[in-house]
N, C-alpha and C positions, 0 to 999 in steps of 0.2 A: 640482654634482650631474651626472652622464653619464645622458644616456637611449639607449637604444640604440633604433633607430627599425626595424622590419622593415615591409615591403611587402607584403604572401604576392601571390604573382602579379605581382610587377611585371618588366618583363624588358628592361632599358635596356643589351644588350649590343650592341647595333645602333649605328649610329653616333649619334654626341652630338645629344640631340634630338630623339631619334626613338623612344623609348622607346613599347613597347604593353604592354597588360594583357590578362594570360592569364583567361578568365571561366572556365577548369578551376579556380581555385585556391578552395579553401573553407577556412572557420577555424570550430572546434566547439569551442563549450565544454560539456567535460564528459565528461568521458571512463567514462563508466557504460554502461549495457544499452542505453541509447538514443542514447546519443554512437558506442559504439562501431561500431553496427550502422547510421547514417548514416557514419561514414567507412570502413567496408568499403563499401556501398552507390556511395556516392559516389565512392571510388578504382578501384573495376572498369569504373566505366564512364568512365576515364580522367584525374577529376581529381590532382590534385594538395592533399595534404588535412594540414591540419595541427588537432591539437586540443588545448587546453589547458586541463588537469589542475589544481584547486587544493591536492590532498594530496600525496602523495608518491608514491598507488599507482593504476593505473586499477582500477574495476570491483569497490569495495570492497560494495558491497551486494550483489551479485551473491551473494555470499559466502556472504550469511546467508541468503538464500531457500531457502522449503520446508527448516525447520529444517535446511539446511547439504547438501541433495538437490538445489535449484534446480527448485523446479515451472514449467518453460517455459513452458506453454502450458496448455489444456484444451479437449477434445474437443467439448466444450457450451459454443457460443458465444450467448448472447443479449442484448437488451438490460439487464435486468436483473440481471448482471454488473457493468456499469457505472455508477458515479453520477457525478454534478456537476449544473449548470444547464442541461445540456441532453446526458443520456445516449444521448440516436440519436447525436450526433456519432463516438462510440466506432464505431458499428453502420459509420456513410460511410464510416470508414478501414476499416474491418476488409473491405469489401470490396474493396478494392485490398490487401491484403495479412494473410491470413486466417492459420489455426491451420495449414491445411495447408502454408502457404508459411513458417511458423516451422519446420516439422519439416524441408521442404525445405534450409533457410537452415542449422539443424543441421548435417543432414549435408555440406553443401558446406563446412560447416567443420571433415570430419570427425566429427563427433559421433554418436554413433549413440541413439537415442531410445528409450525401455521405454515401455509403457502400464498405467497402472493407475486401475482406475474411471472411465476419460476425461479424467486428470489425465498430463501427458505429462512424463516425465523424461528428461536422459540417462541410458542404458543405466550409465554407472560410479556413479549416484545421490552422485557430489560435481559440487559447485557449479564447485569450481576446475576443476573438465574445462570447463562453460559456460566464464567467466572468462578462462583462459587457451588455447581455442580461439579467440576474437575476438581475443586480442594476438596470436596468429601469424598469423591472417590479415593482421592491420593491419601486422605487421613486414615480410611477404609480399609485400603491396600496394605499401610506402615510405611508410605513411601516420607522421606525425611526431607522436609526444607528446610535451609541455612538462609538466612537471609542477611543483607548487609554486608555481603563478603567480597568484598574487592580483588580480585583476581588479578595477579600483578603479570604472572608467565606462567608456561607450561610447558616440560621439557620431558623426551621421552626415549627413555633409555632400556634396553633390556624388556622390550616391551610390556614396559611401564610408563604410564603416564604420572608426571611428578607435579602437582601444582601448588605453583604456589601464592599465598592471597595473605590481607591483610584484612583483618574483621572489627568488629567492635572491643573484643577481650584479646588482641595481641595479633602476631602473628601464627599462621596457621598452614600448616601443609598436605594436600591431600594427597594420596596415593590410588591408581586404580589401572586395570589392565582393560576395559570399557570405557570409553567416553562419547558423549556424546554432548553436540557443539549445537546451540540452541539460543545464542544469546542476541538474534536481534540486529536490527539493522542500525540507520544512524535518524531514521524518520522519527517525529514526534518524541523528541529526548526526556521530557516532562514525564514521559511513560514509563522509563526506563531504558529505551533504545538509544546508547552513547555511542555505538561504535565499535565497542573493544572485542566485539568478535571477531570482527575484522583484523587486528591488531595481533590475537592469539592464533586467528587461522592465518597469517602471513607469519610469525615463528614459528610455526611447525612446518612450514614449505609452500604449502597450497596459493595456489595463483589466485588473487582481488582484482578484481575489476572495479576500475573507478567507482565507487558511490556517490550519484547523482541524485538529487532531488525527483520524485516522481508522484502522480496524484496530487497536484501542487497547482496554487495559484499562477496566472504569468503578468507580470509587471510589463507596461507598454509605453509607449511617449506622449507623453500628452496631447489630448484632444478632448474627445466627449467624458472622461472622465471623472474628472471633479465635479462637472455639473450633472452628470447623471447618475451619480454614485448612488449606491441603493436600489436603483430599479432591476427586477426581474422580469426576463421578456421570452418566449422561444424563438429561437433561431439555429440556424447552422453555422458552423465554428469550421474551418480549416486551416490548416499551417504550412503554409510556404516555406522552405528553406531553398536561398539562395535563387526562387524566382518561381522551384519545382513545387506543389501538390505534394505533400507526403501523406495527412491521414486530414480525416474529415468525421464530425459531431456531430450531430443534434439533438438537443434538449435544452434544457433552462437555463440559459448565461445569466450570469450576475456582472451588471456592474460596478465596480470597484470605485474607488478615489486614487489607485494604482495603476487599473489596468481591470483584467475582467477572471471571471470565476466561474463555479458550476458545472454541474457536472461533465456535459459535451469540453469545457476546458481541461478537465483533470486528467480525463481520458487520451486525450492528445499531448498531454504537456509535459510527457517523458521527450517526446522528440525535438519539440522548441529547446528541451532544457540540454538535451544531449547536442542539438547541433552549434546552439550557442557555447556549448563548452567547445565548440572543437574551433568557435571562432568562426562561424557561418551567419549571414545575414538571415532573419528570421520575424516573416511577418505575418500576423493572424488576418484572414476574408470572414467576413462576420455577414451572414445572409439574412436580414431583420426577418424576411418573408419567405419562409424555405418553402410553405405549402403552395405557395403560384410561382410560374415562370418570368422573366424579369418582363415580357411583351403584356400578361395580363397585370402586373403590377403598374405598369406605364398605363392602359389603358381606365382599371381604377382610377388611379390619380388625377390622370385625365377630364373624366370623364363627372368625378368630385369639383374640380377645380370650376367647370363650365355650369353645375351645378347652381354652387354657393361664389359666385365671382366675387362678393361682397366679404366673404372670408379673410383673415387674415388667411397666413398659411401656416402659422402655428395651430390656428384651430382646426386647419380643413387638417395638418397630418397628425392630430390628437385624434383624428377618428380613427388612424391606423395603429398609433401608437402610443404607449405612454407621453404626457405628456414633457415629462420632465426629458425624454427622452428624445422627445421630437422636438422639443427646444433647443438641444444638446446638438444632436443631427444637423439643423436649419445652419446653426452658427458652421459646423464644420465646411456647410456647405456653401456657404456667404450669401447665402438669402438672409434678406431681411423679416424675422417673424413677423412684424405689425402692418408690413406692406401687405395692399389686399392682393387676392388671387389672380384676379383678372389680370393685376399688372407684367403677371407670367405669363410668355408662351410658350404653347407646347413644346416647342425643344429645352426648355428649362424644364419643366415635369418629365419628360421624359429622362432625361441628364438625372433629375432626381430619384426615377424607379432604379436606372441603372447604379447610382449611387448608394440605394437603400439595398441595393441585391450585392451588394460587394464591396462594405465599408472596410478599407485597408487599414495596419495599425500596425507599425513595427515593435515588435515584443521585443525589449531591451533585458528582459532579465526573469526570474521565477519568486514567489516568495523562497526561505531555507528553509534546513531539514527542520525546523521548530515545525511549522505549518504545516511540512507535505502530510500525507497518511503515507507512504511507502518510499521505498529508494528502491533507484533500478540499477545494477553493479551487485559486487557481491562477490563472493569464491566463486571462481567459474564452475560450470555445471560440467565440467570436463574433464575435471579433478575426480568425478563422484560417482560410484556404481548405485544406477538408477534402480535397480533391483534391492536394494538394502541399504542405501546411502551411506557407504560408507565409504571412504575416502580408498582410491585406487592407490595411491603411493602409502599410507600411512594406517596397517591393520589396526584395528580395533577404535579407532576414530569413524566418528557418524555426525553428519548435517542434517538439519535441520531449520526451515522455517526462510526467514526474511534475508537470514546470511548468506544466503544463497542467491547466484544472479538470475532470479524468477520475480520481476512482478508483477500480478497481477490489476485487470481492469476494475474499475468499480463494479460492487453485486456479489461480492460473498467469496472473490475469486483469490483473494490475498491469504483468509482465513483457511479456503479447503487444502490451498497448498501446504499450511500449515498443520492442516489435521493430516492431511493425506503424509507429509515425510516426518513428522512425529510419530506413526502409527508406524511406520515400515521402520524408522529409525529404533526405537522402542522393543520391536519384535523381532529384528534382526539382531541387537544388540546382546538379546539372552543366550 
């Protein structure tokens, strides 16, 4: 078996024996949103930067962000945006390297930025404009990608980092006194994100936090489901665990043939999925009518009902809602749709505003990491000097990105975190 052995920074051109190491030289794995944007970082301020890639392409996620738009950044930064075990950490970096200094970072890469809502896009609203402005800068720079390189361990002795990987043309051994750790969560694997950053940051010491699905479908038990599958409606979303209120949504629900979706879902659906893993009962309050209080939605109905008596009551609640949806609702509710209106009395309409303001629905489960857009877990943020991100117990090691237990809400908030500890990652590393 040949292993081909590389050095990054080693520079033994001097006479025999006198060999020094260059501490400009850095090695990143991972060549994504947060790989990328420590090896520009890192190459302008004169290293010498190599990073290695395990798919064949950098910067595949990039891709799909803000449905195929690439939502950068957002205007509205708070803590609450960010979750993990400890969401101020988000807040320390964010001010060494804020929303403003993403829109900056843009344009120095050429990009030019729109605004819409406080959600910041490139101006050409595709992703490969993000995407493939980081590979010309890093072409720009001389910064080097390996791609295809399977990284098996990484051991570190003498402070040196020793890695070692399996590639296309054999095996192959890296060397380097910089490193920095950039490869990715376990979300959306299709992209690139398996896992194994996770894998190489627990042998070198650093404490993992479970990785849990996050920004993710939730799967329910059946009821309006199947027959409303497809419909998009606004509403307000809540998640009960165990009986309590934890967080609450509103925006556009999709229903599923699973269970339900969209945005208000994604946002809340780190907490369904974390408290079902601990084995907690966990059920979604779904408010069809967030804009009125459940007494004018009763008097509505009401007041429809006495209207049109001659109505079914699939027609009289098609005026409220979808109707696929209000057919779906009727049955949960064991009204009969083709029975007329009249045949209801008010304490039935009413039963059913109260019903339409708080359809219950035990969430049994989430889509996997295929589907979500992020994982929430990660190397704890408490391992990691928020000033320079680099690992407290382990010099010359740096985090970056999704490995990290940071994540963010939908709106641009997953990516700054990205740019922002790439950028400190990168610049602290030289």
């Amino acid at each position: 078996m040949i292993v081909k052995f590389v050095r990054i920074g080693y520079d033994n051109s001097t006479k025999k024996g006198s060999g020094t190491y260059n501490m400009k030289q850095i090695i990143i794995i991972g060549a994504g949103a947060a790989g990328l944007t420590a090896a520009i970082f890192a190459a302008r301020r004169g290293a010498n930067v190599t990073v290695l890639e395990h798919t064949d392409k950098a910067g595949k996620k990039i891709l799909s962000t803000g449905n195929g738009k690439c939502n950068i950044t957002n205007k509205f930064q708070d803590a609450s945006c960010y979750r993990g075990s400890d969401s101020s950490f988000a807040m320390e970096v964010l001010k060494k390297f804020s929303e403003k200094d993403t829109i900056d970072f843009m344009e120095s890469l050429g990009i030019l930025c729109k605004e819409k809502n406080g959600y910041i896009y490139p101006r050409s609203e595709q992703a490969a404009t993000v995407r493939d402005g980081l590979l010309m800068e890093c072409r720009n720079l001389g910064v080097v990608i390996e791609y295809q390189v399977d990284l098996q361990k990484i051991q570190r002795e003498n402070h040196f980092f020793t890695l070692f990987s399996q590639t296309a043309n054999g095996h192959k051994v890296y060397q380097c006194q910089k490193l920095i750790l950039a490869a990715g969560s376990k979300a959306a694997p299709n992209t690139g994100s398996d896992g194994s950053g996770y894998e190489l940051a627990k042998s070198l010491g650093l404490k993992v936090i479970k990785p849990l699905p996050a920004l993710v479908q939730l799967r329910c038990q059946e009821g309006i489901y199947k027959e409303a599958a497809g419909v998009r409606c606004h509403a307000a979303v809540a998640v009960n665990v165990n009986g309590e209120m934890v967080c609450g949504e509103e925006g556009e629900l999709q229903i599923t043939n699973y269970g339900i979706s969209g945005i208000p879902v994604m946002q809340l659906s780190r907490f369904a999925v974390k408290a079902l893993d601990a084995r907690k009962q966990v059920t979604a309050v779904i408010d069809f009518f967030p804009e009125m209080d459940e007494e004018e939605l009763q008097l509505r109905l009401t007041n429809m009902v006495r209207h049109f008596p001659k109505r079914n009551m699939e027609d009289i609640l098609a005026g409220f809602l979808n109707r696929k949806l209000a057919a779906a609702l009727l049955k949960e509710m064991g009204m009969k749709k083709n029975k007329a209106a009249a045949w209801y009395d008010d304490s039935y309409i009413q039963g059913m505003g109260t019903f339409l303001k708080s359809y219950k629905t035990q969430v049994i489960g989430s889509n996997s990491f295929k589907e979500a857009q992020v994982c929430q877990g990660g190397v704890a943020t408490t391992e990691i000097n928020s000033c320079t991100m680099e690992a407290k117990k382990i010099p010359g090691l740096y985090l970056a990105g999704e490995v990290l237990d940071i994540d963010g809400t939908c709106g641009g908030y997953n990516l700054q975190f990205a740019w922002t500890t790439g950028a400190i990652a990168g610049k602290s590393a030289v």
